[in-house]
C-alpha positions as CSV (number, residue, x, y, z in Angstrom):
1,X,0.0,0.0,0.0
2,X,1.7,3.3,-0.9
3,X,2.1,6.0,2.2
4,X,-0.6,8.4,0.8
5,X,-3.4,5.6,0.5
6,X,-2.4,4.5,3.9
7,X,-2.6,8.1,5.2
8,X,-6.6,8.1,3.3
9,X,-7.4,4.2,4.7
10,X,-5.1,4.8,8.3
11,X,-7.1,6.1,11.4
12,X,-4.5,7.9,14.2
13,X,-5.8,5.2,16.3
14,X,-4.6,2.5,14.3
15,X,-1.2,4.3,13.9
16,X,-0.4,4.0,17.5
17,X,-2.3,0.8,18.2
18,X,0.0,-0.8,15.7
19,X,2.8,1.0,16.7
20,X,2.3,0.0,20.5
21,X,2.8,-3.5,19.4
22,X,5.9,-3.5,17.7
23,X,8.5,-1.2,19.6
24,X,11.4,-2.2,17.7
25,X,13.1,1.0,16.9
26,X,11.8,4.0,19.0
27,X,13.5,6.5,17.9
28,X,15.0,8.3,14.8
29,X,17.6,10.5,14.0
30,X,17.6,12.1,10.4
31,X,20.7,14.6,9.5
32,X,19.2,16.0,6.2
33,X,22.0,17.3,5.1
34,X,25.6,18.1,6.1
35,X,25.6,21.6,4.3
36,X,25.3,25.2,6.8
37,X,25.0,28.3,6.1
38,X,27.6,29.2,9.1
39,X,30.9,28.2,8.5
40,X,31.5,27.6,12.6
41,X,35.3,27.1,13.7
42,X,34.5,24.6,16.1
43,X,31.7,22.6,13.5
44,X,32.9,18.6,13.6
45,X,30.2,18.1,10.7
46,X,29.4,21.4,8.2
47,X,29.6,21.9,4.5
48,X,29.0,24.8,2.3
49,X,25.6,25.6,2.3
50,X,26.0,26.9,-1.8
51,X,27.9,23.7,-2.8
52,X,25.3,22.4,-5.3
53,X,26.7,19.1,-5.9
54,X,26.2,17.9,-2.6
55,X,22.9,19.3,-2.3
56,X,22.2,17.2,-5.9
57,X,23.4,13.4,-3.6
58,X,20.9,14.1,-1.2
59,X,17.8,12.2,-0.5
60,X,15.0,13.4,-2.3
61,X,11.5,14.1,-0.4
62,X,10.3,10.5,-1.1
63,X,13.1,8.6,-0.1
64,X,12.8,10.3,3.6
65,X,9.2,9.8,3.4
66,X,9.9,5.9,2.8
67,X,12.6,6.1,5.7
68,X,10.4,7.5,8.1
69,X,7.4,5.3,7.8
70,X,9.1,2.5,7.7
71,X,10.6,3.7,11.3
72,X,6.9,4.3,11.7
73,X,6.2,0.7,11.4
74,X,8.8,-0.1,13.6
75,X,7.3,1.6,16.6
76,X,9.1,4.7,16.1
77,X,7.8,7.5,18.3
78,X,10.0,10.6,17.9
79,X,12.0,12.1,15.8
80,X,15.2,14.3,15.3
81,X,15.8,16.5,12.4
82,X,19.5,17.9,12.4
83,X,22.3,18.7,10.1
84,X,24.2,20.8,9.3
85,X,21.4,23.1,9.0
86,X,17.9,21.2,8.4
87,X,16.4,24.1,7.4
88,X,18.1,24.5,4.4
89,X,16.1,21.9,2.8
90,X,13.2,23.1,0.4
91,X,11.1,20.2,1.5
92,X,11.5,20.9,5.8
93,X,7.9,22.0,6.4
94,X,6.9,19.6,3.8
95,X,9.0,16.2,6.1
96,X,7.5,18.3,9.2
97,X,4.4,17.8,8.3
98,X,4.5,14.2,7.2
99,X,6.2,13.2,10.2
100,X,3.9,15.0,12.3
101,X,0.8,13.4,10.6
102,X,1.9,10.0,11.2
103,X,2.0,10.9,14.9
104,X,6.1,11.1,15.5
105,X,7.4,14.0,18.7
106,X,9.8,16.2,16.6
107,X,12.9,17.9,18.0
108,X,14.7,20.5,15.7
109,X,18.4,21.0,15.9
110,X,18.9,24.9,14.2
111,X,20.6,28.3,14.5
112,X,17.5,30.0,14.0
113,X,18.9,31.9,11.4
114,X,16.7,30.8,8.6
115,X,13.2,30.3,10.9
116,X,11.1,32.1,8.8
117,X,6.8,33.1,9.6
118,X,6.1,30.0,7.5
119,X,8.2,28.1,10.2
120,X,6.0,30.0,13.0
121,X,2.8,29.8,11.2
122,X,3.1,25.4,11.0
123,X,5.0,25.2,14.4
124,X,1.6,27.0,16.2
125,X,-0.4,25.1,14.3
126,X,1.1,21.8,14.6
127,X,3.3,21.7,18.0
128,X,6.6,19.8,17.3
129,X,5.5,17.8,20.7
130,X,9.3,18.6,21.7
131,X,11.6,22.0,22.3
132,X,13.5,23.6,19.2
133,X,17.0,23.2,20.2
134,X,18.7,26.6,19.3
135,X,22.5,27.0,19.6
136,X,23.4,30.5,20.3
137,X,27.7,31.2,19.5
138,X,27.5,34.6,21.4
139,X,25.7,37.6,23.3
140,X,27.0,40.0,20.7
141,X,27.6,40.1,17.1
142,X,31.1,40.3,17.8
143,X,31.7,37.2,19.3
144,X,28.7,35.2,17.3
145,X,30.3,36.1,14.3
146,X,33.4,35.1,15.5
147,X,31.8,31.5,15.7
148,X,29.9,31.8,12.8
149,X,32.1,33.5,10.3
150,X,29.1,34.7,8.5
151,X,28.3,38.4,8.5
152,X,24.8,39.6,9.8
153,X,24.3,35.2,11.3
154,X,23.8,37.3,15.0
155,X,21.4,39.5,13.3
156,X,19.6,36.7,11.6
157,X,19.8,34.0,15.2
158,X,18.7,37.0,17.5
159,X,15.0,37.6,14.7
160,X,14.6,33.5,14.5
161,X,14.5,33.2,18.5
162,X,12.5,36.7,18.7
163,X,10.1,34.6,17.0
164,X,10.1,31.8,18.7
165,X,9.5,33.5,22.0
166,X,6.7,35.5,20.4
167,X,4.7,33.0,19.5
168,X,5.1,31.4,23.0
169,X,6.9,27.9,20.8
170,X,8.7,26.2,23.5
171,X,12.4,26.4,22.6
172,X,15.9,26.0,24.5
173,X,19.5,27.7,24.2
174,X,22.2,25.8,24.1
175,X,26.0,27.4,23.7
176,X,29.4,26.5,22.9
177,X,32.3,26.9,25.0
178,X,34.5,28.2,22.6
179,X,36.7,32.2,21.4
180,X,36.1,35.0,23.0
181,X,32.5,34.2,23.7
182,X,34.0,32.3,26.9
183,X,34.1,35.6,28.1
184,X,30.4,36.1,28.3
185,X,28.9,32.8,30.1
186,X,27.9,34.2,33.4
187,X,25.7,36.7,31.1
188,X,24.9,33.9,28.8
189,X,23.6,31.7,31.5
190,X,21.8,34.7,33.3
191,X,19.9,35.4,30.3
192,X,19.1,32.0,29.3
193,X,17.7,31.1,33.0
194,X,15.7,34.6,32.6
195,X,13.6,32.8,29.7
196,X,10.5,31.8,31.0
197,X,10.3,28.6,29.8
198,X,13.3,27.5,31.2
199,X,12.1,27.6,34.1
200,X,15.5,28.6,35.4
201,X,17.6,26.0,34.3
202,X,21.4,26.6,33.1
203,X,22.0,26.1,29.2
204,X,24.2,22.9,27.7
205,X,27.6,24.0,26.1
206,X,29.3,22.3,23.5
207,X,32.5,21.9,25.5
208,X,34.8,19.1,24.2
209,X,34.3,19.7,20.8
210,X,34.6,16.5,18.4
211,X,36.8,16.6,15.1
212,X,36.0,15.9,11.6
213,X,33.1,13.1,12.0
214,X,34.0,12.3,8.1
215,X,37.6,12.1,8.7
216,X,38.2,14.4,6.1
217,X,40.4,17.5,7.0
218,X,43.2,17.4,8.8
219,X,43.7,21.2,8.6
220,X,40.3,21.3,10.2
221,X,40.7,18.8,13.0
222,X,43.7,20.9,14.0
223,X,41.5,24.2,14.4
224,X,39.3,22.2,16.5
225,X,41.9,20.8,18.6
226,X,43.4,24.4,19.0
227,X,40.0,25.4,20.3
228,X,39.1,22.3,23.2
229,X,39.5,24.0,26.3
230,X,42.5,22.9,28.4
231,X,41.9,20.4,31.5
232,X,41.7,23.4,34.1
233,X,39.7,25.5,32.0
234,X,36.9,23.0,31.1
235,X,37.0,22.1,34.9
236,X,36.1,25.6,35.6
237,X,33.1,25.7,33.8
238,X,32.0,22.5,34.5
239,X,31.7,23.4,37.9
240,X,30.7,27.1,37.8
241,X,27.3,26.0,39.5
242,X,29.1,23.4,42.0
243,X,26.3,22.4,44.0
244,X,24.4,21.2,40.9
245,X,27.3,19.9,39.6
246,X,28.2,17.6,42.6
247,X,24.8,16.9,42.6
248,X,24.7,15.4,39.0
249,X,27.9,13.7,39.3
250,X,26.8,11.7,42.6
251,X,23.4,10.7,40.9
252,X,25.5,9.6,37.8
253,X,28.6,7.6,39.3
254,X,25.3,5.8,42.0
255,X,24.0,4.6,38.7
256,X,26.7,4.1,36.5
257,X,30.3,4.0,38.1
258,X,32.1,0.8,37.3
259,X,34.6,-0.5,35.1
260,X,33.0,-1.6,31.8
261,X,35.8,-4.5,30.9
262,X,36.2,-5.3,27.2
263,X,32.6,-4.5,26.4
264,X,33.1,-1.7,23.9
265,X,29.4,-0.1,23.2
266,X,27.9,0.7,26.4
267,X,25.4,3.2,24.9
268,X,21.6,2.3,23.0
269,X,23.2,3.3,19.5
270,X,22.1,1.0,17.2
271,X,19.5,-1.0,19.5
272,X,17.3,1.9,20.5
273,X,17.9,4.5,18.0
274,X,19.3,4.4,13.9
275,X,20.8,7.9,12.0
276,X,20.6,8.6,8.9
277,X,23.2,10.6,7.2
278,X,21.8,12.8,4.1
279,X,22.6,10.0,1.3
280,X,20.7,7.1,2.8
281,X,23.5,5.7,5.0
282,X,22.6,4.4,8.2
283,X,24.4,4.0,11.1
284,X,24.4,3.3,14.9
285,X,24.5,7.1,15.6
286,X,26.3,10.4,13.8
287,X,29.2,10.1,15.3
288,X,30.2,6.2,14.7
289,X,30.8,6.4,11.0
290,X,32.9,3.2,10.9
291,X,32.7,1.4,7.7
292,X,31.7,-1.7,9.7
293,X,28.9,0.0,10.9
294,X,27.2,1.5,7.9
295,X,24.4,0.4,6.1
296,X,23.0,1.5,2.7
297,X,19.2,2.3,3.3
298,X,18.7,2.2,-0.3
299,X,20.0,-1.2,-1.0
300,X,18.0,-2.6,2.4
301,X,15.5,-1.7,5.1
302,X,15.5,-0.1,8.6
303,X,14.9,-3.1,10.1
304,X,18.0,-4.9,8.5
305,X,20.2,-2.1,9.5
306,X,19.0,-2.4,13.3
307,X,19.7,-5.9,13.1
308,X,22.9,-5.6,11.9
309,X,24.1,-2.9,14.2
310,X,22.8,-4.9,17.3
311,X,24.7,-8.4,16.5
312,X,27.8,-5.9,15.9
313,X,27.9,-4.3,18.7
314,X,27.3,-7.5,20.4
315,X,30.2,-9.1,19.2
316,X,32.5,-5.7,19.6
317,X,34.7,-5.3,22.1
318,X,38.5,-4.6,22.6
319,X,41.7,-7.2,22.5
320,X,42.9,-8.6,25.9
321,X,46.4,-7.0,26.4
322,X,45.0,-4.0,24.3
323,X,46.4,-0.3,25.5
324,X,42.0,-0.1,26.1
325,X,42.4,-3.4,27.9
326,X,45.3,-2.0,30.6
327,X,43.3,1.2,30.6
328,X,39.6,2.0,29.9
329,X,38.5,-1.6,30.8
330,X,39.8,-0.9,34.3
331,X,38.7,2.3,34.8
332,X,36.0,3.0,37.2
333,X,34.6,6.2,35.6
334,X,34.8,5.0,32.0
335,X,31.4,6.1,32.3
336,X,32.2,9.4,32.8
337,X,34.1,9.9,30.1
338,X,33.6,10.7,26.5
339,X,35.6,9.0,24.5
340,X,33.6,5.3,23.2
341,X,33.7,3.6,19.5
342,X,32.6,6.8,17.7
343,X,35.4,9.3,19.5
344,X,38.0,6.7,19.2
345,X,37.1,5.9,15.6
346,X,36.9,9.8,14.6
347,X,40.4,10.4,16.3
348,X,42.6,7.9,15.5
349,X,41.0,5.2,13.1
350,X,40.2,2.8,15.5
351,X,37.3,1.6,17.7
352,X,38.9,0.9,20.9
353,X,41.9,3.6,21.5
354,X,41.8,5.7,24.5
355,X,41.2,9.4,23.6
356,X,43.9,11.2,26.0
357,X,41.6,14.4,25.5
358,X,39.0,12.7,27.2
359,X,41.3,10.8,29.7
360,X,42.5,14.1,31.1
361,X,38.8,15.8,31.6
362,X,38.0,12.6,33.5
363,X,40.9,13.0,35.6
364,X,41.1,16.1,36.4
365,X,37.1,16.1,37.8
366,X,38.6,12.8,39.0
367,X,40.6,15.0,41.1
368,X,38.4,17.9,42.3
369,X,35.8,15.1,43.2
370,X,38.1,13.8,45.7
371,X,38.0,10.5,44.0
372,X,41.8,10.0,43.0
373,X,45.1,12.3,44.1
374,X,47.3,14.3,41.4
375,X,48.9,11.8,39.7
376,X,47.1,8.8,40.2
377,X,45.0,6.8,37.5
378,X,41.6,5.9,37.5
379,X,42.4,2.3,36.1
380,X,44.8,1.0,38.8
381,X,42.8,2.3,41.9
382,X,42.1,-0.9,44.0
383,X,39.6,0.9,46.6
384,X,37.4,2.1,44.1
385,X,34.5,0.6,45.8
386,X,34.9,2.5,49.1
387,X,36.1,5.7,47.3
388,X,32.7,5.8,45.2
389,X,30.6,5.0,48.6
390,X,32.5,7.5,50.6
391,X,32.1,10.4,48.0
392,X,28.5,9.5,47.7
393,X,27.2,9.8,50.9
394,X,28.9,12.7,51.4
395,X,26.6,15.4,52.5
């Protein structure tokens, strides 16, 4: 049955009543395409939002209608749509709508810059179910632009959240920790809190910023290395609210604090979630590009490619004896740290090699949690047990 006589024949009700009995994929991530029209310093992803030729390789309309209502069929329930910029594509509203229709929660990854009345007029209309995620590079032209490296993009951001907020569409700021816009986070976070429907709460940063996710620019990866904040630095703002902080990191290490041996996925990429890159290439999420963990959505189904990633990542872990064997295996906060498959893969080739970027951060919180002392490593800590439980139930 084609998608438009199913929408005709299809009830809502029957939508969600099949759905509810075949949760095999609940959630979808769709990057519709890798071009922006910001050229950020820090991007791990971007591509020229003019360059024709890739615009030409992506997915047409129907092909991302096919994707998601086969996801539909699945027992998908929500959606992301992200990019580079999503709203660069002519057929957004049109994919909005579609998924919207067939009952899917949307979240929108965008720098607002190109959210036009059209956007507003749909998005009161037909609620995306979940907050527009906005990332805001500055409080002033100066330092946006900076970011950005687009003249009048501040201008632009500032009129795309202006309205947002007018039309009361329930949005969030996020930031990124990155040039002279470091300068400005106490203001940033002030302002952010102030929005009402933040209901107070701090915005995320982009902090530890990831390189090239296509391996393809060394010249690039070494801007973005330039640009990670240093140990200290990062520490520093991770703990500018320190009482939320310490609260978050006792909740976390109660839950999740252990050493994760050989096992190298610990996350639900791939068994709970699929993303779709803008040429019909699936994978276990946007970051783990790995060839052995790409599928061709043209050549197969949804439901292949989940099957696929999930014996993989079954059968994936790292060599005994490996440097991630003496090392990440062992380490009781691996957890805590961001480096996995995807980061290793991204930085050095690999699946399994420990990202010393990552170690540090770990260590150093490691550190001002009271956890380890200067100098010692989280991996050959024998008390780790009593250290956890005594940082824990510390008032």
């Amino acid at each position: 049955m084609s998608i438009d006589k199913y929408y005709s024949q299809t009830s809502m009700g029957e939508i969600y009543s099949s759905r509810m009995k075949n949760v095999d994929l609940p959630s979808l991530k769709i990057e519709l395409t890798q071009r922006c029209n910001n050229r950020c310093i820090h991007c791990y992803n971007n591509l020229a939002a003019e360059n024709k030729e890739l615009e030409n390789k992506e997915l047409p309309t129907s092909e991302f209608r096919n994707i998601i209502f086969e996801a539909v069929e699945l027992g998908c329930m929500s959606i992301l749509f992200t990019g580079g910029e999503p709203l660069l594509r002519s057929d957004f509203l049109d994919l909005y709508i579609f998924s919207r229709r067939l009952g899917l929660s949307v979240t929108i990854f965008t720098n607002a810059t190109l959210i036009t009345q059209d956007h507003i007029s749909l998005f009161s209309k037909v609620p995306p179910l979940n907050p527009i995620e906005v990332t805001l590079y500055g409080m002033t032209k100066g330092t946006y632009e900076e970011v950005s490296r687009i003249p009048g993009s501040y201008d632009a951001a500032i009129k795309g959240i202006k309205l947002l907020a007018e039309a009361c569409i329930p949005f969030i700021i996020k930031g990124a920790f990155v040039g002279n816009n470091r300068n400005e986070i106490p203001e940033f976070d002030s302002w952010v809190s102030s929005l009402g429907h933040m209901n107070g709460a701090l915005p995320t940063f982009s902090i530890f910023f990831d390189l090239r996710v296509r391996r393809d620019s060394e010249s690039k990866n070494s801007r973005i290395e330039s640009l990670r904040p240093a140990a200290k630095q990062a520490l520093e703002f991770l703990t500018r609210n320190e009482d939320e902080f310490l609260a978050e990191i006792k909740s976390f290490c109660s839950q999740f604090a252990t050493p994760p041996g050989l096992k190298l996925l610990g996350c639900e990429a791939g068994s709970k979630s699929i993303s779709v890159d803008p040429y019909g290439m699936g994978y276990p999420c946007l970051l783990l590009r790995h060839p052995d963990f790409s599928y061709d959505l043209l050549k197969g189904s949804l439901k292949c490619a989940l099957d696929q990633f999930k014996f993989k990542a079954a059968e994936m872990s790292a060599q005994p004896g490996s440097e991630y064997d003496q090392r990440c295996a062992k380490c009781f906060l691996k957890s805590l740290c961001q480096q996995c498959p995807a980061r290793s893969w991204i930085e050095h080739g690999t699946l399994d090699s420990p990202v010393e970027y990552h170690c540090q951060i770990t260590h150093a919180q490691a550190v001002y949690l009271g956890l380890i002392t200067e100098g010692e490593k989280l991996w050959e800590v024998p008390d780790w047990k009593t250290r956890l439980s005594t940082f824990i139930e510390k008032s």
